[in-house]
C-alpha positions, 0 to 999 in steps of 0.5 A: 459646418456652412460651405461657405466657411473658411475652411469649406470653401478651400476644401476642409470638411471639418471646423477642426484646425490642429495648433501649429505648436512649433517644436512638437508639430511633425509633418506626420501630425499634420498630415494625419489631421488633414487626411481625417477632414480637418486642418494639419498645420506646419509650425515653422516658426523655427523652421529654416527654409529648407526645412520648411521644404523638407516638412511640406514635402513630406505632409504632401507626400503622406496627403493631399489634403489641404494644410496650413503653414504657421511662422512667427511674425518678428525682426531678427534682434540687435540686442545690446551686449551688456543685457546679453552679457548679463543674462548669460551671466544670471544662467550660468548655474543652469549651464553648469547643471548641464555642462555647457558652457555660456555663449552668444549665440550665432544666430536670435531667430530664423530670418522671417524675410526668408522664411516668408519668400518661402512661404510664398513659394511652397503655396499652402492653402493656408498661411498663418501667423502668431507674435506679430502682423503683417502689411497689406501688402504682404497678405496681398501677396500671399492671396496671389500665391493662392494662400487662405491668411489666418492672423493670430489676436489675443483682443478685439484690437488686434482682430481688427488690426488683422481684419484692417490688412486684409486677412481672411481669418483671426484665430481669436487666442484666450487666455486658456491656450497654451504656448506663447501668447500671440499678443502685438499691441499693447501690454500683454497683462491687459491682454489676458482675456478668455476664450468665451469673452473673446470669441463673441466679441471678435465675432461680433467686430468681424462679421460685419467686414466678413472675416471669420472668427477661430476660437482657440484656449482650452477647447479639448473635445467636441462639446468645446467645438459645439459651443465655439460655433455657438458663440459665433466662431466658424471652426476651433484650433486645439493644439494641446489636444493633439499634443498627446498623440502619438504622430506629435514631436513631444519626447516621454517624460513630456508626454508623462507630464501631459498625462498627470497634469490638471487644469491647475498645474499650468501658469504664464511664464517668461523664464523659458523663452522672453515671451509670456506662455502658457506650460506645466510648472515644473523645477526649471519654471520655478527656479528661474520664474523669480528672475523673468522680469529681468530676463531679455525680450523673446527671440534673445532670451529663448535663443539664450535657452536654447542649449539647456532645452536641447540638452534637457530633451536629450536626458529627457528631463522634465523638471528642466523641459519647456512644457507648453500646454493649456488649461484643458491639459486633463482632458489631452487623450492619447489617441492617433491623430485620426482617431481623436478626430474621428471621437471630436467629430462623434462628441460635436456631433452629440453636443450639436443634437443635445443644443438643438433638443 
């Protein structure tokens, strides 16, 4: 890895960031990502300001390594209440199953203003961000406050958007990633492009301005690695890598999903959340995928969700859990977060040797 990388530069050995995958992210896996030389990342896209507080609190006190933080860039919704009312009206089955009942939520999404003023505040050394983009401004703010900006682009389009606003790094998401995709402009279906088609182009139309490319969508160990680097990527962010170890926030029945999954068992789906993901097809995708085009845009939808995914991790239920993971899911291993790093590292390393013989 070149010293004068993104990550070097603040003091990360490894070309190696852990996916922020809010909701199964832990202080615990982040910190034991960065201890090992890599980068932890906090998703806190879901996370309420004073949790976002308790969280790096604790990565801080588990390390001293540097870590990075990740929020979802979006408006808090004023839906109009008829689609609320009909979409409750569509999951009422689904609430019945678990014995709730239908109701408006009291908040869409965490505030992003607040949670952005404590972004600014807790001072990671990296700040990134997926679903939208911010201002000039913004990212000139979070420069003052010492933080590294990584924006999240599904295309070349909106690389360059990220580049344009003064973002340091663009984690280059293909097609193969898992979770929601990290599309702002355009129609998502026009943005399903690949890893290996991505990645060169978004370096080839960044390096020029001297932004750094991270490759991320179906990267699973260090052959993966090796060849991101190859297509011109400075380092890779594997978030379904890391879902099976053990410091991950998945329940059981999640991780006896990853362990039997294949590459063939994940689609793009609207039905848990309003927005397109990535996730293991189970009972709760094929029931409701038939009716996704007419359910509201995310955060309604998901916010709508809510109680029935609550409800379906406690049972730890499969069937009805949102599953989100990449293409690469056959490969997840459940190993420790350190001692996957230290195997990736073993695995770049061989591939590296192996390219250059």
């Amino acid at each position: 890895m070149s010293e004068s990388s993104v990550l070097a530069a603040r003091g990360v050995r490894l070309p190696l960031v852990q996916g922020p995958m809010a909701g199964a992210d832990t202080a615990r896996l982040a910190a034991a990502v960065s201890q090992a030389g890599g980068l932890g990342m906090l998703g806190c896209g879901m996370r309420s300001p004073s949790a976002m507080r308790e969280a790096a609190a604790e990565v801080r006190r588990l390390t001293a390594q540097p870590f990075g933080i990740n929020l979802f860039v979006q408006e808090t919704p004023t839906p109009d209440p008829a689609t609320v009312a009909q979409a409750l009206e569509q999951l009422v089955p689904l609430y019945a199953q678990w014995g709730l009942q239908p109701s408006v939520p009291a908040r869409w999404c965490e505030d992003f203003g607040a949670q952005f003023e404590t972004l600014l505040e807790l001072r990671p050394a990296f700040a990134s961000f997926t679903f939208g983009i911010l201002d000039a401004a913004q990212v000139q703010r979070l420069h003052s406050a010492g933080c590294t900006v990584i924006g999240t682009a599904t295309t070349v389009q909106e690389a360059l958007a990220w580049a344009e606003v003064g973002a340091d790094a663009v984690c280059a998401s293909g097609l193969e990633a898992g979770g929601h995709r990290g599309t702002f402009l355009g129609d998502f279906t026009a943005a399903q492009v690949g890893t290996l088609a991505l990645v060169p182009q978004c370096v080839d139309a960044l390096a020029p301005q001297g932004v750094a490319v991270i490759a991320a969508g179906g990267i699973m160990d260090g052959r993966g690695m090796a060849a991101a680097q190859a297509l011109g990527a400075q380092a890779v962010q594997m978030g379904t890598a890391f879902l099976a170890c053990p410091e991950s926030g998945i329940g059981p029945a999640y991780r006896a999903a990853l362990a039997r999954a294949d590459a063939t068992q994940t689609r793009i789906t609207r039905s848990f959340s309003g927005r397109p993901a990535r996730g293991i097809t189970n009972a709760m995708m094929a029931r409701l995928q038939p009716l996704e085009h007419t359910w509201p845009a995310y955060p309604v939808h998901n916010a709508l969700m809510g109680p029935v995914r609550r409800a379906a991790a406690e049972a730890d239920d499969s069937d009805y859990l949102a599953l989100w993971a990449g293409q690469g899911v056959a490969a997840a291993r459940a190993l420790p977060a350190a001692a996957l790093v230290q195997e990736l590292v073993r695995e770049w390393h061989a591939a590296r040797k192996q390219m250059q013989s």
